[in-house]
VORO-69882 format. One record per atom (N, C-alpha, C): residue in three letters; x, y, z. Coordinates in steps of 0.2 Angstrom, whole numbers, padded with zeros to 4 digits, always signed. Atoms other than C-alpha are relative to their C-alpha. Layout:
BEGIN
ALAXYZ/...
END
This chain:
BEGIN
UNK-0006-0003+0003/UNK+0719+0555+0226/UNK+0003+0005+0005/UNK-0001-0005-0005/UNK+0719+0569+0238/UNK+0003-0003+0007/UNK-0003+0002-0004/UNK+0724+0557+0252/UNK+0007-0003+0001/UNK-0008+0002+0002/UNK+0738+0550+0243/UNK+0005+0005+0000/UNK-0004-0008-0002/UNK+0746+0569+0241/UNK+0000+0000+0009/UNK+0001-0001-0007/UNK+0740+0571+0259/UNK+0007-0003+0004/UNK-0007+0005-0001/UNK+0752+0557+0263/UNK+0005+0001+0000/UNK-0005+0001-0001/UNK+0766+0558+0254/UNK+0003+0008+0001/UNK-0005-0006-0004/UNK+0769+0576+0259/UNK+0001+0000+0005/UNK-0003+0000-0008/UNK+0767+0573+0277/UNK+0004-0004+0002/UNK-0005+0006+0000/UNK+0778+0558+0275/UNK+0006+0004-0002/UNK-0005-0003+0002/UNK+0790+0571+0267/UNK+0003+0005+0006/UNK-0004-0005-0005/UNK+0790+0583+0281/UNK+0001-0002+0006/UNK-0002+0002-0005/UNK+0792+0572+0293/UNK+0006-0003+0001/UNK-0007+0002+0003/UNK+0807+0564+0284/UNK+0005+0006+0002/UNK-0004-0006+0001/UNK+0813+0583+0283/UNK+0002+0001+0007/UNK-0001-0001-0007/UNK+0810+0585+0303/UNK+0005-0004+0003/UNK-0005+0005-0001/UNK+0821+0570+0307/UNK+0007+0000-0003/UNK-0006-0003+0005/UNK+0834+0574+0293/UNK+0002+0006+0006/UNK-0001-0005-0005/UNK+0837+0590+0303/UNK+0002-0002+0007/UNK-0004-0001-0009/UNK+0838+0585+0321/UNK+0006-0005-0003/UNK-0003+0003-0001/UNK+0847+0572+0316/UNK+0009+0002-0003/UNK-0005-0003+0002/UNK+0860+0582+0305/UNK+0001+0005+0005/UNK-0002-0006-0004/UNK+0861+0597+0318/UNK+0004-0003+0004/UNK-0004+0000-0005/UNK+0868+0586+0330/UNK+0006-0005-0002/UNK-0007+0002+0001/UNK+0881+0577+0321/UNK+0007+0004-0002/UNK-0006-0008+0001/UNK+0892+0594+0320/UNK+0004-0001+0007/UNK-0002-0001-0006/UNK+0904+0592+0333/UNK+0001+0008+0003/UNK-0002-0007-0005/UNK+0909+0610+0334/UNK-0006+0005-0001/UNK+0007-0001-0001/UNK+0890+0615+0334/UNK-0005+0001-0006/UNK+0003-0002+0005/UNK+0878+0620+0324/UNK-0001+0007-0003/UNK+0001-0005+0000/UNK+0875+0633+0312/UNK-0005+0003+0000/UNK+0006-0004+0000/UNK+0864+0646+0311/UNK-0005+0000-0004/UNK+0006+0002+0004/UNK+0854+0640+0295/UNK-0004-0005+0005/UNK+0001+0006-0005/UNK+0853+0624+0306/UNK-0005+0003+0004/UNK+0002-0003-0005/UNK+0847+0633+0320/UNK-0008+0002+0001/UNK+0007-0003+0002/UNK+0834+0643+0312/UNK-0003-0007-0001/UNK+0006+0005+0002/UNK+0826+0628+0305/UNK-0001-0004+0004/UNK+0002+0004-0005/UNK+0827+0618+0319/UNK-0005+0003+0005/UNK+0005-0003-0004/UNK+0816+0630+0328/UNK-0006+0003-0002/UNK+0003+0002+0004/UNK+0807+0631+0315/UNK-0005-0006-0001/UNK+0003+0007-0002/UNK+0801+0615+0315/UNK-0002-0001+0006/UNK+0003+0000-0006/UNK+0800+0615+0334/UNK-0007+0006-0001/UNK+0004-0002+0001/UNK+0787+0627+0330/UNK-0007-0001-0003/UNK+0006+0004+0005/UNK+0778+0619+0317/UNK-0003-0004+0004/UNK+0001+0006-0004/UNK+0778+0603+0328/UNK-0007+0002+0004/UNK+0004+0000-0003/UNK+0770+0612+0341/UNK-0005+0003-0001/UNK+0004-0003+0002/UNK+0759+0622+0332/UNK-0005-0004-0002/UNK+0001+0006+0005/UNK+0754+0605+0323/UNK-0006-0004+0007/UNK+0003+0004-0007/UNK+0749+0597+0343/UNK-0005+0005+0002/UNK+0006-0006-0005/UNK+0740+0613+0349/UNK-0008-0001-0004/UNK+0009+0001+0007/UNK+0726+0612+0331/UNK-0002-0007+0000/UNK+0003+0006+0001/UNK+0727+0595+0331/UNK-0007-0006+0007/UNK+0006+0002-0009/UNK+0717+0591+0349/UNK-0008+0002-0003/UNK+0007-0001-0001/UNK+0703+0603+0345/UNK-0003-0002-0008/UNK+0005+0002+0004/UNK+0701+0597+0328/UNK+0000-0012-0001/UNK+0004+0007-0002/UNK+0699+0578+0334/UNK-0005+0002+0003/UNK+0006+0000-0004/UNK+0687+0584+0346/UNK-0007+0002-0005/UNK+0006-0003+0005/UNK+0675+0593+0331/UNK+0001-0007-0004/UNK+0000+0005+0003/UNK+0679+0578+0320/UNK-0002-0007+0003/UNK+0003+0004-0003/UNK+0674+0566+0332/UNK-0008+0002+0003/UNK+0008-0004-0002/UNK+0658+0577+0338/UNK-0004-0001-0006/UNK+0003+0000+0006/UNK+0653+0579+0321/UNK-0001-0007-0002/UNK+0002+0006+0001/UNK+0654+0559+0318/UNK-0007-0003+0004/UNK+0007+0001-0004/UNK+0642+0556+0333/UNK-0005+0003-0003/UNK+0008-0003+0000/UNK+0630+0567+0329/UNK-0004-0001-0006/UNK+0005+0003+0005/UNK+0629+0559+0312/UNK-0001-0006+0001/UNK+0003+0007+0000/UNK+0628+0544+0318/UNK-0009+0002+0007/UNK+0005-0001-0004/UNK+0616+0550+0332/UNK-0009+0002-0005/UNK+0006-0001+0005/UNK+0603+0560+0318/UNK+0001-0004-0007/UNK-0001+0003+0008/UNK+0605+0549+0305/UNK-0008-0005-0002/UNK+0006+0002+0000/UNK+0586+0544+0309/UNK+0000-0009-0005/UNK+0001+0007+0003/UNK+0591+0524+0302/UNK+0002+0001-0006/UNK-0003+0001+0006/UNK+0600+0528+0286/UNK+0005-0003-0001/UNK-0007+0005+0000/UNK+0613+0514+0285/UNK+0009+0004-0004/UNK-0005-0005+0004/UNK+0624+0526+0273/UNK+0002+0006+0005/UNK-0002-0005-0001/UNK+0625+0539+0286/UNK+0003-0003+0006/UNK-0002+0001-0008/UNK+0628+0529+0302/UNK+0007-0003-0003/UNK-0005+0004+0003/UNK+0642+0519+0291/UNK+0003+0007+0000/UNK-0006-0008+0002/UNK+0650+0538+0287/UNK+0004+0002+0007/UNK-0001-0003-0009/UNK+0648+0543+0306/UNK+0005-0005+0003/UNK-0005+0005-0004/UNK+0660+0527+0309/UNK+0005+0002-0003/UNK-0007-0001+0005/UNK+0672+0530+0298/UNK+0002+0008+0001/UNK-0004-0004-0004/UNK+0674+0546+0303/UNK+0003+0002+0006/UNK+0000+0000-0008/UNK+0674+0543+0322/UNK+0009-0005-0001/UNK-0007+0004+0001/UNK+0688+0528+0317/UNK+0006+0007-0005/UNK-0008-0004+0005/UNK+0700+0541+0304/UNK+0002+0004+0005/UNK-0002-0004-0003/UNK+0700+0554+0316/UNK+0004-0001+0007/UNK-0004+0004-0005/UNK+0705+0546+0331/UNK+0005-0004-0002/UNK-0009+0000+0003/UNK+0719+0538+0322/UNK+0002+0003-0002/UNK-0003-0005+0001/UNK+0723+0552+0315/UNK+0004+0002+0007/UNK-0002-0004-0009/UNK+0726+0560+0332/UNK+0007-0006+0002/UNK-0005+0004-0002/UNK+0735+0544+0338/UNK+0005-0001-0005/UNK-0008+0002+0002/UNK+0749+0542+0325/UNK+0002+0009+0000/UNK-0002-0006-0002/UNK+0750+0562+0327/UNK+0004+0001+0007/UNK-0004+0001-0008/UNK+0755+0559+0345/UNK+0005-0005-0001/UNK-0003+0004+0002/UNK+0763+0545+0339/UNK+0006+0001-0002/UNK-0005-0002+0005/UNK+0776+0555+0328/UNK+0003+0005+0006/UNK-0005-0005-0006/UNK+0779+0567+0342/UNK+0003-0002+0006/UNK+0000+0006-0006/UNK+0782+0553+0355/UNK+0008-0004-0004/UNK-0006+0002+0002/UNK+0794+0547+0343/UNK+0006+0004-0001/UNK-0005-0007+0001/UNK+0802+0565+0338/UNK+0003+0000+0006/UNK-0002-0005-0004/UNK+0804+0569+0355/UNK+0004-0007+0005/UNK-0006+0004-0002/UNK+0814+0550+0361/UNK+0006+0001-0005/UNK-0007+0000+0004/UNK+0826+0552+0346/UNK+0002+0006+0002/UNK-0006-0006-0005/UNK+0830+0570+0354/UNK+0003+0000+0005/UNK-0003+0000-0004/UNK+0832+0564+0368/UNK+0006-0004+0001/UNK-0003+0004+0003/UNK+0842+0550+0362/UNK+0008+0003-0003/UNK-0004-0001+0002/UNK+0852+0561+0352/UNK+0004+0007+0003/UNK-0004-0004-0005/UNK+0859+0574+0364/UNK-0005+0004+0005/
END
C-alpha cells in the first residue's frame, strides 16, 4: 500500500514538473514571476533529488550485499538481498531516467 502512495505522488510531481516547464514557456511575452519562482523551485528540488539519490543507491545496494553475503545459507535472506540489490538499482536508473528526460524537453523547449 505504501508503494502505491509512493508512486502516485511521484508520478504526481513529476506530472507537476513538466506542467510547469512546459507552461513557463508558452508565454510569449515571458514569464511571470510565480512561474519563475516555481520553476527554480523545482530545479532545486530536481537537483537536490540527484545529489541524495547517488549516496542512497550506494547504501541500498551495500546493505543488499552484505545480506546476501552474511546470510550464512538462509534462502529467505539471500532472496531479500536480491531484491533489494534489483529495486534500488532501478530505482536510481529511472531516477536518471526522468532527469535525462526533463533535461531533453528543456532543451527542446527553449
Amino acid at each position: 500500500m505504501n508503494k502505491k502512495k509512493f508512486y502516485i505522488s511521484f508520478t504526481f510531481i513529476l506530472f507537476f514538473i513538466l506542467l510547469i516547464t512546459i507552461s513557463s514557456s508558452c508565454f510569449a511575452w515571458g514569464d511571470p514571476e510565480i512561474v519563475t519562482k516555481i520553476n527554480s523551485a523545482f530545479e532545486s528540488i530536481e537537483d537536490w533529488l540527484i545529489k541524495i539519490a547517488t549516496p542512497a543507491a550506494a547504501v541500498a545496494v551495500g546493505s543488499g550485499v552484505f545480506m546476501k553475503k552474511f546470510s550464512f545459507g538462509d534462502e529467505e535472506k539471500i532472496r531479500m538481498g536480491k531484491k533489494i540489490i534489483k529495486g534500488s538499482l532501478f530505482s536510481y536508473a529511472f531516477i536518471l531516467a526522468i532527469d535525462l528526460i526533463l533535461s531533453a524537453i528543456k532543451s527542446l523547449i527553449g
